[in-house]
Every structure is written in structure tokens, then in C-alpha cells.
Backbone as CSV, one residue per row, in Angstrom:
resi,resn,N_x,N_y,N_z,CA_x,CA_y,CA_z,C_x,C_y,C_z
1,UNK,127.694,65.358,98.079,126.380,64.940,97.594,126.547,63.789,96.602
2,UNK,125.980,62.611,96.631,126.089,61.638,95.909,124.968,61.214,95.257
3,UNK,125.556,61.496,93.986,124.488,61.640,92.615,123.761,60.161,92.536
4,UNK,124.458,59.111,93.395,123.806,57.545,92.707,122.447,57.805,93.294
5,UNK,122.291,58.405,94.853,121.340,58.440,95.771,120.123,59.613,95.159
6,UNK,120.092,59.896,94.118,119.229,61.281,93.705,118.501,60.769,92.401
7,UNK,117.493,61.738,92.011,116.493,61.296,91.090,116.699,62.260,89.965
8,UNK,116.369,62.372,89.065,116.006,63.945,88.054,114.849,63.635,87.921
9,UNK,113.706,64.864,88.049,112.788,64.955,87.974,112.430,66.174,87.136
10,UNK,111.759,66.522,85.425,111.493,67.184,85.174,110.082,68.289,85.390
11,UNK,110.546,69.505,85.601,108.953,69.991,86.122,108.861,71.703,84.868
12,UNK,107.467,71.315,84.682,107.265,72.669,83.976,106.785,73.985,84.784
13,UNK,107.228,75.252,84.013,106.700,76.370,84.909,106.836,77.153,83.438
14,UNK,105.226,77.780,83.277,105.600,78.566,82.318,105.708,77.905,80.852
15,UNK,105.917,76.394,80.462,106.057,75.538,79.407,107.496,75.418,79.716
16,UNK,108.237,75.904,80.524,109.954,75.842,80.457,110.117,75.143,81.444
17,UNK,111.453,74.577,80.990,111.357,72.925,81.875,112.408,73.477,83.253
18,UNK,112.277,73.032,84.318,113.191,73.495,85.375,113.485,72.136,85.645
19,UNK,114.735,71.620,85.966,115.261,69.867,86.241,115.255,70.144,87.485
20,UNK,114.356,69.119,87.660,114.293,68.936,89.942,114.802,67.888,89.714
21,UNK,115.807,67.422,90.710,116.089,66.858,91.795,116.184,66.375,93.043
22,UNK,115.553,64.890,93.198,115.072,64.170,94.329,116.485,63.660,95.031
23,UNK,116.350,64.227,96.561,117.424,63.580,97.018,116.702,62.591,97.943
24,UNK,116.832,61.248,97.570,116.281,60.134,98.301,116.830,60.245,100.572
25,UNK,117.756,60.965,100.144,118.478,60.417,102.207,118.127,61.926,102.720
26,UNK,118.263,62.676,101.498,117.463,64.223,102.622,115.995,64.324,102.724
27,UNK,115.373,63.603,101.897,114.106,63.892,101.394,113.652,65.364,101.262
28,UNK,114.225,65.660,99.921,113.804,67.189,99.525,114.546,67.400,98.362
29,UNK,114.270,68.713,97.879,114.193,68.962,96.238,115.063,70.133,96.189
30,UNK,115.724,69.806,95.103,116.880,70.657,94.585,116.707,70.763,93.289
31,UNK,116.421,72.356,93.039,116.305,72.720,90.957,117.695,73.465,90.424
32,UNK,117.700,72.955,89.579,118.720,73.887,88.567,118.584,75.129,88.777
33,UNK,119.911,75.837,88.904,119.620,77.403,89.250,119.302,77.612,88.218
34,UNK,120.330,77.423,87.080,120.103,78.612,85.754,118.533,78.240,84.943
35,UNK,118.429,77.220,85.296,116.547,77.088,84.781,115.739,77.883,84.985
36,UNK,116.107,78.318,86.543,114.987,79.273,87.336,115.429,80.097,86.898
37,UNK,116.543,80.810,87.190,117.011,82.103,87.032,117.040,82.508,85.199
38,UNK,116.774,81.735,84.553,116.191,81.381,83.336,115.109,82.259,82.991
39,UNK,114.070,81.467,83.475,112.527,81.182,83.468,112.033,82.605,83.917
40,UNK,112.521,82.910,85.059,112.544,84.626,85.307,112.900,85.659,84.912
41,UNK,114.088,85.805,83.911,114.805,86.259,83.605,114.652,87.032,82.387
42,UNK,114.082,85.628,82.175,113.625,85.658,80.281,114.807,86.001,79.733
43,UNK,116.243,85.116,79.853,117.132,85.637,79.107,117.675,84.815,77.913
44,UNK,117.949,85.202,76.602,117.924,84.393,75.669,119.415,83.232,76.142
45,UNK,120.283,84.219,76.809,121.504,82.873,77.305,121.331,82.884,79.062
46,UNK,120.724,82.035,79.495,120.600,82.205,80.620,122.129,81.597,81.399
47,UNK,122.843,80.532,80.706,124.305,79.966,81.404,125.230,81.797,81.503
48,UNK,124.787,82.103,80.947,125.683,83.422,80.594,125.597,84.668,81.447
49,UNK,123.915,84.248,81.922,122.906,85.046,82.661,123.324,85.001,84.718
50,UNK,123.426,83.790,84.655,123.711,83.250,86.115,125.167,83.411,86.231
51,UNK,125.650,83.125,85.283,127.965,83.154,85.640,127.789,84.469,85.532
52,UNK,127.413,85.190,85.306,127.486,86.950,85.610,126.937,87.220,86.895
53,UNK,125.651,86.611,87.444,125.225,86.716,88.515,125.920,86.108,89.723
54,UNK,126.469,84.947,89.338,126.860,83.870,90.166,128.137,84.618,90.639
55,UNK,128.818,85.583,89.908,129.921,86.117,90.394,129.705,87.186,91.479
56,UNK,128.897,88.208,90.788,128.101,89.229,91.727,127.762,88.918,92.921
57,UNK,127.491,87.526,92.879,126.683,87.234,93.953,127.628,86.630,95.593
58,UNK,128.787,85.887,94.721,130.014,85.634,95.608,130.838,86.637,95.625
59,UNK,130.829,87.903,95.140,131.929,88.390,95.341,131.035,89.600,96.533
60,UNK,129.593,89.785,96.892,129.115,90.089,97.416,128.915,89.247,98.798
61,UNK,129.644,87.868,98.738,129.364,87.247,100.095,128.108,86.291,100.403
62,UNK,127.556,86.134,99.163,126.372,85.291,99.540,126.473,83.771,99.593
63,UNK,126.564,83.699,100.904,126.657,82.240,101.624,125.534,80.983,100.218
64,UNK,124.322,81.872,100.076,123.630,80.596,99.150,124.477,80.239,98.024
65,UNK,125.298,81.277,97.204,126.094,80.850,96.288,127.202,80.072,96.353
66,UNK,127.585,80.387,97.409,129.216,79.649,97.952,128.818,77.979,98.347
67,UNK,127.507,77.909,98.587,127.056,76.544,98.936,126.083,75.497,97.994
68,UNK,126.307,76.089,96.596,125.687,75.343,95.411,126.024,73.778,95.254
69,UNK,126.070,73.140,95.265,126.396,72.044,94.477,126.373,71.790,93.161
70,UNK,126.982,70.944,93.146,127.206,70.774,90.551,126.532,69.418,91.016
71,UNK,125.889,69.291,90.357,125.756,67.791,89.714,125.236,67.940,88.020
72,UNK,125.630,66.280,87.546,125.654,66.734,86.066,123.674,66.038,85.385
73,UNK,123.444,67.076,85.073,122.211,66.926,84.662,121.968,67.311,83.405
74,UNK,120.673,66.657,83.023,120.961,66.616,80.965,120.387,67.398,80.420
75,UNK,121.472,68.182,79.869,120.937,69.162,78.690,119.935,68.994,77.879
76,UNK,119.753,70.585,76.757,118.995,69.849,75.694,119.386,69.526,75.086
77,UNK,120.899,68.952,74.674,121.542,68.865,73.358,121.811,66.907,74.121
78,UNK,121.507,66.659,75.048,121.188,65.230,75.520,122.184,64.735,75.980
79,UNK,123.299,65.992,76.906,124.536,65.741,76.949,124.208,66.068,78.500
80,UNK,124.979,65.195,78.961,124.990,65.681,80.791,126.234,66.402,81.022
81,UNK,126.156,67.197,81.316,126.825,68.682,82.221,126.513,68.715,83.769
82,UNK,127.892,69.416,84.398,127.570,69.414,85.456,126.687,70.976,85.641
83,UNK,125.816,70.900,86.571,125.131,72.316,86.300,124.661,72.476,87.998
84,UNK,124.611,73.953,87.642,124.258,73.832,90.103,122.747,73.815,90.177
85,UNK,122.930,73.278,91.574,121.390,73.062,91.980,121.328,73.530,93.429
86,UNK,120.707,73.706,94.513,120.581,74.841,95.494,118.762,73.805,95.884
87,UNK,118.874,73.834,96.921,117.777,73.431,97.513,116.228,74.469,97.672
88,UNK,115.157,74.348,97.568,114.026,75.431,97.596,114.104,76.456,98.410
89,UNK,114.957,76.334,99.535,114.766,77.964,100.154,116.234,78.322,99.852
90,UNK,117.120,77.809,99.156,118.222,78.452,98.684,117.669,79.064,97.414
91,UNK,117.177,78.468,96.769,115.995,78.961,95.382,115.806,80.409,95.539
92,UNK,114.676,80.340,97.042,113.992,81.686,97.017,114.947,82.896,97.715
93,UNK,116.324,82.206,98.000,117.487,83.680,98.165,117.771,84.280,96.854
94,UNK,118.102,83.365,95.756,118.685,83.507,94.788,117.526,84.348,94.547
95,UNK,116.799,84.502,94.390,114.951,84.692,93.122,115.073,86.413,93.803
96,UNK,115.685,86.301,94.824,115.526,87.921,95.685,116.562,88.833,94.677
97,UNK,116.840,88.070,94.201,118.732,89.040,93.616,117.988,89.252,92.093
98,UNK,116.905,88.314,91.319,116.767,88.743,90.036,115.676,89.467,89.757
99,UNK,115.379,90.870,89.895,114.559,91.722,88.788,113.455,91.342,87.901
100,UNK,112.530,90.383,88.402,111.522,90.666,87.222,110.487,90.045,87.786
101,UNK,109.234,90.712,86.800,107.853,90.719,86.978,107.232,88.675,87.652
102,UNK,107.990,87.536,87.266,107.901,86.568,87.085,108.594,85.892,88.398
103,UNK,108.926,86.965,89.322,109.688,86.216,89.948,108.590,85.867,91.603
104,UNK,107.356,86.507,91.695,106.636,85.380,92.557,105.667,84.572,92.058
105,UNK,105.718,84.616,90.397,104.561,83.334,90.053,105.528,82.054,90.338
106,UNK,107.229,82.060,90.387,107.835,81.258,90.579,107.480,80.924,91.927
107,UNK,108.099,81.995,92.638,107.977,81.349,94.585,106.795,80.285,94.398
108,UNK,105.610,81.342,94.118,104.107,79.962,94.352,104.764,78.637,94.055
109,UNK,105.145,78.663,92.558,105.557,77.448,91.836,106.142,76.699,93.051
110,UNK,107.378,76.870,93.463,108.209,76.308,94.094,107.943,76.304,95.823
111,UNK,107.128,76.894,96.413,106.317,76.173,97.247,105.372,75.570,97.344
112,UNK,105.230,75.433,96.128,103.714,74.155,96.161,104.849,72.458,95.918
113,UNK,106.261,73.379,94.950,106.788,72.127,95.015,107.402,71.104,96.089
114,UNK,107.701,72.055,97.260,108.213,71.493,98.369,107.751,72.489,100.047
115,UNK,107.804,73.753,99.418,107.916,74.513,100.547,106.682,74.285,101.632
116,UNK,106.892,74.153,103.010,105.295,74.112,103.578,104.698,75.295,104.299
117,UNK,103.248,75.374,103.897,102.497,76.753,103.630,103.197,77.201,104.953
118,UNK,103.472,78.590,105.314,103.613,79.343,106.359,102.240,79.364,106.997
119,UNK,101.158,79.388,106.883,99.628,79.482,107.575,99.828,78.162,108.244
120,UNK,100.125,77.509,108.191,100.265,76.196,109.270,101.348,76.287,110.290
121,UNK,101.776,77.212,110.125,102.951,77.507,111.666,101.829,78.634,112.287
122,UNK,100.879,78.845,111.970,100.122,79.740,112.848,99.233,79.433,113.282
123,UNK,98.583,78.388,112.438,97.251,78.310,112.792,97.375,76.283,112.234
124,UNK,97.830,75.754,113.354,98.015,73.820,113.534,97.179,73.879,112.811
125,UNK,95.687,74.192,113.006,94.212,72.935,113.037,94.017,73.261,111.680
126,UNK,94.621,73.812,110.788,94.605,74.314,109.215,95.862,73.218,108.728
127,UNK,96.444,72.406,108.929,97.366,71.105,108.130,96.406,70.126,108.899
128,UNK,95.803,70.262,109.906,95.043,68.906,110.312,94.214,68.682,109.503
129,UNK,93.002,69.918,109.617,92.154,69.783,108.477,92.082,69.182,107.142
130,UNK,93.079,70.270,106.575,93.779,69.887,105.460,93.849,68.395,105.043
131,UNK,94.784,67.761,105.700,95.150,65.821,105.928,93.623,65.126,105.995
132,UNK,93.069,66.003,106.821,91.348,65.201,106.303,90.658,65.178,105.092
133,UNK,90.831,66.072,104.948,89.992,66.566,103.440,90.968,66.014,102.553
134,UNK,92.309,65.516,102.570,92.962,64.980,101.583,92.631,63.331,101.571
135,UNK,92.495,63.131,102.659,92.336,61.283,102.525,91.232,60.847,102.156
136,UNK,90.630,61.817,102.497,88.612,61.920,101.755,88.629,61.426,100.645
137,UNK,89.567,62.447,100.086,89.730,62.765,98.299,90.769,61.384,97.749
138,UNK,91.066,60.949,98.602,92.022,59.897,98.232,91.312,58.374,98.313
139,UNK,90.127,58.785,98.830,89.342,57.405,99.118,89.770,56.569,100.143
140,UNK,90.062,57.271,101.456,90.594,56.558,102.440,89.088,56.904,103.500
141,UNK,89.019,55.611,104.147,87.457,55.666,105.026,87.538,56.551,106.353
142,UNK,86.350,57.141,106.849,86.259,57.980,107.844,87.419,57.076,109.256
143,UNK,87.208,55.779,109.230,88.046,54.546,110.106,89.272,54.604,110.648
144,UNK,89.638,54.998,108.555,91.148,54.907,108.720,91.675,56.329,108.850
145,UNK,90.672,57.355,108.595,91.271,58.625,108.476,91.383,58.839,110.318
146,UNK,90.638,58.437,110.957,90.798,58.514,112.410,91.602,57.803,113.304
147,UNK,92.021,56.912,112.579,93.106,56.314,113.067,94.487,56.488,112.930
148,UNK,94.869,57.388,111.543,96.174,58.070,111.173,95.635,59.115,111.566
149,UNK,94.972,59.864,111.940,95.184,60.786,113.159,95.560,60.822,114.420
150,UNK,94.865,59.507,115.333,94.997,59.160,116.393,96.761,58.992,116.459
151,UNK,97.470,58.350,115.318,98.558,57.476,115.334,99.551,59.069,115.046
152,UNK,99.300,59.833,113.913,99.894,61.312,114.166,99.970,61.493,115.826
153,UNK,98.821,61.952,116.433,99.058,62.219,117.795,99.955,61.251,118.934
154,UNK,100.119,59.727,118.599,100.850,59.244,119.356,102.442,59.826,118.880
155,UNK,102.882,59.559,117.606,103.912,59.685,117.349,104.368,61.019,118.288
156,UNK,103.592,62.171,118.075,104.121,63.474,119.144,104.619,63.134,120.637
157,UNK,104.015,61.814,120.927,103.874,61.862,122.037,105.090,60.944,122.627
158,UNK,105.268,60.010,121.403,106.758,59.947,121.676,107.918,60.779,121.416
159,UNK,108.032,61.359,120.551,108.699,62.684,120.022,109.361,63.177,121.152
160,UNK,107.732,63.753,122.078,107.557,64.524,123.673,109.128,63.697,124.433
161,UNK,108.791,62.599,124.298,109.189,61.783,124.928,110.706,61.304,125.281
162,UNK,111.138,61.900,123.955,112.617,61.522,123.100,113.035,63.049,123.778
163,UNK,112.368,63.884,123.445,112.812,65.336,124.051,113.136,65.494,125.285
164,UNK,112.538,64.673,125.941,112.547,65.266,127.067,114.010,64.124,127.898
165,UNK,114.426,62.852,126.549,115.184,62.320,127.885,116.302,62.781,126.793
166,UNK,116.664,63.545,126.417,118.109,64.265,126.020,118.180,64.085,124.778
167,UNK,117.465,63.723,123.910,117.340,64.086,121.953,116.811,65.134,121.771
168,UNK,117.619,66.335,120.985,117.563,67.877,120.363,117.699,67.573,119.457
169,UNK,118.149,66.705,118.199,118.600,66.742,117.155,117.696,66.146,116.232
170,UNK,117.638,66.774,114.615,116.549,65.761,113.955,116.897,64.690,113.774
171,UNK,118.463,64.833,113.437,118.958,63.589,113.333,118.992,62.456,113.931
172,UNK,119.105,62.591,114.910,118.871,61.909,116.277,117.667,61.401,116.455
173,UNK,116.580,61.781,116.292,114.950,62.044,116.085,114.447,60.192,114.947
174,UNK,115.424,60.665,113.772,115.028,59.685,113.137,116.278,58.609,113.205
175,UNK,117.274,58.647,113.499,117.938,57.501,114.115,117.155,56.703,115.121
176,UNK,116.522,56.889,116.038,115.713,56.540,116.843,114.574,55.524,115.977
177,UNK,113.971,56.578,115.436,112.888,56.010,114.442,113.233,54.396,113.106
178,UNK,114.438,54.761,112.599,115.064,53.722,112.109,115.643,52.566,112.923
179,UNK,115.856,52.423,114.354,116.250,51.492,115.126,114.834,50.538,114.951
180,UNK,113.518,51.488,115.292,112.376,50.903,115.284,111.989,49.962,113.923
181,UNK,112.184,50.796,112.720,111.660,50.135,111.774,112.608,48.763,111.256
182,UNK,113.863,49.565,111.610,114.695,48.155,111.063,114.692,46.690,111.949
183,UNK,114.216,46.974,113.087,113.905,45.818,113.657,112.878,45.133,113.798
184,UNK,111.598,45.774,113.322,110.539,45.221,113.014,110.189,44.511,111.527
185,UNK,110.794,45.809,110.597,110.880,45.663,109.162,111.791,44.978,108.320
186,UNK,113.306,45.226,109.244,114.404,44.463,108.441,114.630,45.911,107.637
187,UNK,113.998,46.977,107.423,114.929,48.101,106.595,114.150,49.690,107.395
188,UNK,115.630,50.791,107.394,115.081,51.840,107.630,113.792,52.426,107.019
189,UNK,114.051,53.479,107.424,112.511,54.255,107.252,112.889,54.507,105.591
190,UNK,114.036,55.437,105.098,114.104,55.822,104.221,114.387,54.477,102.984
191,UNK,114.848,53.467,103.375,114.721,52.257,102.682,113.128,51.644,102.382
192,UNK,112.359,51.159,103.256,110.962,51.065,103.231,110.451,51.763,102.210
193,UNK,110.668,53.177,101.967,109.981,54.058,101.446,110.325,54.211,99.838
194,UNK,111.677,53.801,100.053,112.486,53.489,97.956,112.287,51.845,97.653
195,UNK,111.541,50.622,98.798,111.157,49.436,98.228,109.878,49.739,98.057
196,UNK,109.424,50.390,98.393,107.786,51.139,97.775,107.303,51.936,96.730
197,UNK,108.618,52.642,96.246,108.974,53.121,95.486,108.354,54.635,95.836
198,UNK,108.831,54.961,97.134,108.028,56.618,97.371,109.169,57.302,97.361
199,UNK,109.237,58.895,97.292,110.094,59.453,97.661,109.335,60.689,98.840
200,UNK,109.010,61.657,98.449,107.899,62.436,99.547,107.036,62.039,99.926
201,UNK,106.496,61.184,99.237,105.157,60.642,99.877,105.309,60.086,101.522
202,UNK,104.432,60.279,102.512,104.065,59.412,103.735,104.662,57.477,103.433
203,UNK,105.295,57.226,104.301,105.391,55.841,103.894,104.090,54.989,104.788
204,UNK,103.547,55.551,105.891,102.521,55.431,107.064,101.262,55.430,105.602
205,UNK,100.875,56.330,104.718,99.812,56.592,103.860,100.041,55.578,102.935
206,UNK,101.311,54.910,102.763,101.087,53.539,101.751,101.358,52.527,102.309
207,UNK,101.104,52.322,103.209,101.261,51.004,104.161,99.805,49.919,103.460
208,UNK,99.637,48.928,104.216,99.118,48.455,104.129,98.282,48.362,105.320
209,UNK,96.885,47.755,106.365,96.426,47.594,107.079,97.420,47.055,108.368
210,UNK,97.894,46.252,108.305,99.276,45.348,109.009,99.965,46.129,109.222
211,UNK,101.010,46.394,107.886,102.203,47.091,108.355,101.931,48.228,109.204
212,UNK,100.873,49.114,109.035,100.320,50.339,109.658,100.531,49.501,111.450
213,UNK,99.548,48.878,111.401,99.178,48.214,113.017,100.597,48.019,113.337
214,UNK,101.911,47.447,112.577,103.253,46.665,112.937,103.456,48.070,113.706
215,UNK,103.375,48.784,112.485,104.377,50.368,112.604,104.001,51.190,114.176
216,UNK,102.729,51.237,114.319,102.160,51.691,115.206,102.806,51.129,116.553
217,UNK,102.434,49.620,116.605,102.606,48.942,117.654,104.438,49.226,118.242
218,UNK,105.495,49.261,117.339,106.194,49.259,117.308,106.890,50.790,118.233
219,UNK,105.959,52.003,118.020,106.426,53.010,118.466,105.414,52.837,119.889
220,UNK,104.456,52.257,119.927,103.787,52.135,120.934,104.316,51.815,122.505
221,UNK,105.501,50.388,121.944,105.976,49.867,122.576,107.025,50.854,123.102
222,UNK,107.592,51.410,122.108,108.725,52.212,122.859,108.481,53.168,123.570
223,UNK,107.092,54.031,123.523,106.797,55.017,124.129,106.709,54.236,125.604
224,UNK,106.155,53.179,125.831,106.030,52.594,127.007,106.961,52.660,127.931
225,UNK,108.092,51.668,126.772,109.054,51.177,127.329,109.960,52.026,127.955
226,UNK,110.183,53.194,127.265,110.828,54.933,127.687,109.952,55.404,129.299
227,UNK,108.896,55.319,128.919,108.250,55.456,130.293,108.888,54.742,131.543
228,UNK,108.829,53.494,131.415,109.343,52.822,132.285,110.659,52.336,133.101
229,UNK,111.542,52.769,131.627,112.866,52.620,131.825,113.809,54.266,132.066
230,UNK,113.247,54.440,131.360,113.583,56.536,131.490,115.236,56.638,131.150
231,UNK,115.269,56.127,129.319,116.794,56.012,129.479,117.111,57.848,129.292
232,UNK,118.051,57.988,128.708,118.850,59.268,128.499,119.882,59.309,127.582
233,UNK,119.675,59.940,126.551,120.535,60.175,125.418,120.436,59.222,124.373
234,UNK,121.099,59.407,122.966,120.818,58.455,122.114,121.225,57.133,122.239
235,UNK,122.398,57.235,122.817,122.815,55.217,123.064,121.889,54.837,123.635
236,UNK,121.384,54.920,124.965,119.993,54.549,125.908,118.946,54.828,124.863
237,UNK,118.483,55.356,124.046,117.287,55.581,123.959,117.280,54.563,122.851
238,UNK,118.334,54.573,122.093,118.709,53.284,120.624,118.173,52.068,121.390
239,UNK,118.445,51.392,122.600,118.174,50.407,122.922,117.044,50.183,123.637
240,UNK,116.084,51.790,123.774,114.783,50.893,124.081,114.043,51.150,122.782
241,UNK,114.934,51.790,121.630,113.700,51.621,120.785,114.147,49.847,119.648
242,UNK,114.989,49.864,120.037,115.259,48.431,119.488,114.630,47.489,120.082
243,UNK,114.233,47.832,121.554,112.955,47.118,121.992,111.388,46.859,121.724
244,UNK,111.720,47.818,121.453,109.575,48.592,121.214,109.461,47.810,119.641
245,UNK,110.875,48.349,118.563,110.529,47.124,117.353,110.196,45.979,117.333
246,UNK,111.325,45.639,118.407,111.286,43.892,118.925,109.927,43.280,119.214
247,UNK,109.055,44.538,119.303,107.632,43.618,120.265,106.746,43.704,118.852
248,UNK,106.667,44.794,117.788,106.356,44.563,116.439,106.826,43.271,115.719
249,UNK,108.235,42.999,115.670,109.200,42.049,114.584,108.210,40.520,115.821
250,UNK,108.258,40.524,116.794,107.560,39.515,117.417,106.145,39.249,116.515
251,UNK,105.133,40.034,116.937,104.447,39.864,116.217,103.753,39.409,115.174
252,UNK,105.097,40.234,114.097,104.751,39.972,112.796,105.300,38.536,112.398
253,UNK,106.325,37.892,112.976,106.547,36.455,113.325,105.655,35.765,113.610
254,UNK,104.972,35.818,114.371,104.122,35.431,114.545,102.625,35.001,113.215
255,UNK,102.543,36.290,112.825,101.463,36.218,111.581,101.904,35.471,110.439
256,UNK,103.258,36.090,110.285,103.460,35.356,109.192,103.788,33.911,109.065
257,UNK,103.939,32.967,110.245,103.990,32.112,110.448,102.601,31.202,110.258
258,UNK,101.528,31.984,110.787,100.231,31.603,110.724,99.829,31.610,108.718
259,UNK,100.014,32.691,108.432,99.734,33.094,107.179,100.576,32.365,105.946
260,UNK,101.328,32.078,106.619,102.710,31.133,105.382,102.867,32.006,104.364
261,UNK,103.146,33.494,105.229,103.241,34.616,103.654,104.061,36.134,104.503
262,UNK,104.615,36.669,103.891,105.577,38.009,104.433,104.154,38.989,104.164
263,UNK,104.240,39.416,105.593,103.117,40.718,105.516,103.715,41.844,105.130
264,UNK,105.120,41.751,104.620,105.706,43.263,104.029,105.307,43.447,102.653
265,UNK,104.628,44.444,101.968,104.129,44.690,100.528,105.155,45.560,100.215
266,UNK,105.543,45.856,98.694,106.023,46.927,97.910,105.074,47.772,97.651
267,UNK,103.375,47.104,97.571,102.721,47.908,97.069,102.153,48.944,97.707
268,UNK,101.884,50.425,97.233,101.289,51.400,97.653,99.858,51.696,97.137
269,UNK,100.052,53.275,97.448,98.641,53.861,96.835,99.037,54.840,95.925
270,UNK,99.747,54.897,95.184,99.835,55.904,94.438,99.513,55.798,92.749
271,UNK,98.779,56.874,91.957,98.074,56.337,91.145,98.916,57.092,89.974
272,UNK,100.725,56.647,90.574,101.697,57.161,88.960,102.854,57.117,89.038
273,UNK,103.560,56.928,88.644,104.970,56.592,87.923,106.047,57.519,88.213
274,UNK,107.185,57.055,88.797,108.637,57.647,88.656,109.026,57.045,88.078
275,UNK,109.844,58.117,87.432,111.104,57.230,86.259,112.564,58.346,86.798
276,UNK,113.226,56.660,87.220,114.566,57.550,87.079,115.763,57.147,86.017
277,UNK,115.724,58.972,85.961,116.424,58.473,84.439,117.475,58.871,84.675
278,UNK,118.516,58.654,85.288,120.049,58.455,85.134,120.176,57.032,85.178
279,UNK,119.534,55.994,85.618,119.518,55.008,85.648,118.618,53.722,84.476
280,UNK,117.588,54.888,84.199,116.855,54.494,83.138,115.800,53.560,83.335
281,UNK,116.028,53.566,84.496,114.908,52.409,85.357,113.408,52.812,85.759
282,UNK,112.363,52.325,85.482,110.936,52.600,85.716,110.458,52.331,87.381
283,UNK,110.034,52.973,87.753,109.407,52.864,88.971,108.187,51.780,88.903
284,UNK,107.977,50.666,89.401,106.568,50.097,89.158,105.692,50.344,90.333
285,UNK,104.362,51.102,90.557,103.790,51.509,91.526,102.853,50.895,90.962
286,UNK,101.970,49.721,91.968,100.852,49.837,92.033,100.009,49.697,92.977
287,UNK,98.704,50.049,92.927,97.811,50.292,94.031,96.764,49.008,94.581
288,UNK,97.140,48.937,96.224,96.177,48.008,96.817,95.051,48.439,97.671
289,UNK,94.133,47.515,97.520,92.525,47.778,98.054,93.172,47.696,100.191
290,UNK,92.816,48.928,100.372,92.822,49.355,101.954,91.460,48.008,102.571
């Protein structure tokens, strides 16, 4: 795990601080055990609290413990230590092993922080909904809310598409997806999304009008082009989606030629600030008129 690629993010629960951690290339969140196991615990030495547990817990065989990671994150005494961190559903193994009254106001906590609701593996049209009533609230127009729907449903449909000519893997999934953007965009998906300065956020929800249409057009093309060509496996499929970009990166050549200006923005929609502080560097986010 490489600490340059990660964020610290402080979060309260309770007034007690739990240190999250943003991993920019997994996209997902990793907390300090002994914070949590802390915070639940209510123990006046909680380092003291977890190395008692932490032993119990490996000498019992538990795969979540044996698979912690250290990274060094800052105390209160303003000293960085290496300290473990465990990803949110490694979280909620650990939270099973500690005893106390506090330990599902945490779960909530920590699936609102990352986890996604279980009622949406049962019932789809409850996250669709949902995504409506959020862009409402976000001040995005009935227009555009129907059109990042429409564009949700294509993406499946290439997905469908990727599945069916020999991609099983997620990995694989978004290798595909990064052939597209980097040839339209000049940077992966997960790059796009740290010159925007997002980390969870949708990078599709801070686009701009353009880039949206680039982005679109771009998978559009490949869904086609897969149609037509019917490659198989990831080498074949890398090269028709390096195509389908190609007919976006055309495009946008095109405009920007007309425009005498790069239709790629940094700017988003988000109405607040990351700071990463191992680096000490400010996030500058600001927001453009859709």
C-alpha cells in the first residue's frame, strides 16, 4: 500500500475523532482500527485495548487481522506513528469481536461512510430513485437528470457487452474504461478525477456539458464498434475501445480548434474542500454554472 497515493481524512463519531483514509487507486476508505475499537470500547488506553485484542484475534485465525495494514498517521501528540487501518467491511469484522452497547451506532456511522445500503441489492428502482431526488437537491435540471440516466443505462449496456465477449474481471472492466478516457482525455479515469480534485465523488456528476457529451460519445462508439467487430478478451477489446475514444479525442479536436480553447475543465460541482495533509496541500474546488 503506498502512502504517497492516500489522503487522511479526519471524521467525528461521538465528538471522537476516527482518522479515515482515502485511497485515491482503490477508491475506498480505510479507518484506524484502534480509533474505532476506541470509540466503542470506551477504553481509557485504547493502543493497549486493540494489542490485547489484536493478539486474540490472530491467534484465533482471523484472516481480517492478519491482513491490516500500518500506515503512519498523526497522533495527538502531532507525531506520526505507524498505526493499522483495515478497510469498512474489515471494520465491521473487527466491531463483531468488541462487546458494547456502541457498537451499531458505529456500523450506521461507517456505512453511511462508504458502505452501500443493502436495500438496493433488492430492490434497483430504490438507488435510481434515490440519484433523482439527489440531483434535484443538487440543482441539476429535470434535462440533465434524464440524460445521466439515459447515459447510466448505456454504460450497462456496454458493460453487457464487455461480458459477454470474455471480461469477468473488475479489473479488466475499468482497464477497458481507461483505454477510453485516456484517449479521448489524455488521462485515466482515476487521474481525471484527482485533476478535479474528486475522490468518491462521480467524475460523470462533475463534468462539464462537453466533457459529459465527449465521455458519452466515447463509450458510445465502442459499444458500436464491439458490435461490429465482436472482439474477445482484453487485448481485442483494449483496441476497440481505443477506438470508440478515438472518435471522442476526434471530436474534441475538432472543437477545440474551432473554440481556440481546451474543453477539459478542473472545475467541478462540489461546494467544499479537501485538504491533504501529509502533503499539506489544499484542494482548490470550485463550482461551474451547468
Amino acid at each position: 500500500m503506498n502512502q504517497d497515493k492516500m489522503y487522511l481524512i479526519n471524521k467525528l463519531f461521538n465528538n471522537k475523532t476516527i482518522r479515515t483514509v482515502w485511497d485515491k487507486d482503490e477508491e475506498k476508505y480505510y479507518v484506524s482500527v484502534v480509533d474505532v475499537v476506541g470509540a466503542i470500547a470506551e477504553s481509557d488506553n485504547p493502543q493497549v485495548y486493540w494489542r490485547v485484542m489484536k493478539k486474540r484475534l490472530k491467534d484465533e485465525g482471523n484472516e481480517t487481522v492478519t491482513n491490516c495494514n500500518a500506515l503512519k498517521l498523526k497522533a495527538q501528540d502531532g507525531k506520526y506513528r505507524l498505526t493499522d487501518v483495515v478497510d469498512i467491511e474489515g471494520m465491521f469484522r473487527i466491531i463483531e469481536s468488541v462487546p458494547s452497547k456502541n457498537a451499531e451506532p458505529i456500523k450506521i456511522w461507517l456505512a453511511r461512510l462508504g458502505k452501500e445500503r443493502i436495500d438496493e441489492v433488492f430492490d434497483p428502482s430504490i438507488a435510481v430513485q434515490r440519484s433523482i431526488d439527489l440531483y434535484r437537491a443538487k440543482g441539476y435540471d429535470e434535462k440533465w437528470i434524464a440524460k445521466r440516466i439515459k447515459g447510466i443505462q448505456d454504460r450497462k449496456e456496454l458493460t453487457d457487452i464487455w461480458a459477454n465477449s470474455g471480461i469477468t474481471e473488475s479489473k479488466e472492466y475499468a482497464i477497458l474504461t481507461n483505454e477510453i478516457y485516456k484517449e479521448w482525455s489524455g488521462m485515466k479515469a482515476n487521474e481525471y478525477k484527482e485533476f478535479k480534485g474528486l475522490r468518491k465523488e462521480s467524475l460523470k456528476d462533475n463534468m462539464s456539458n462537453i466533457e459529459v457529451i465527449l465521455s458519452d460519445l466515447g463509450e458510445e462508439a465502442t459499444k458500436e464498434l464491439a458490435k461490429e467487430y465482436k472482439p474477445y478478451g482484453l487485448e481485442q477489446n483494449k483496441k476497440i475501445a481505443k477506438m470508440g475514444g478515438n472518435t471522442a479525442k476526434v471530436a474534441r479536436d475538432d472543437l477545440e480548434k474551432k473554440l481556440k480553447k481546451s474543453v477539459i475543465t478542473n472545475e467541478n460541482n462540489l461546494n467544499y474542500k479537501y485538504i491533504n495533509e501529509n502533503k499539506k496541500i489544499e484542494i482548490s474546488n470550485s463550482t461551474f454554472v451547468k
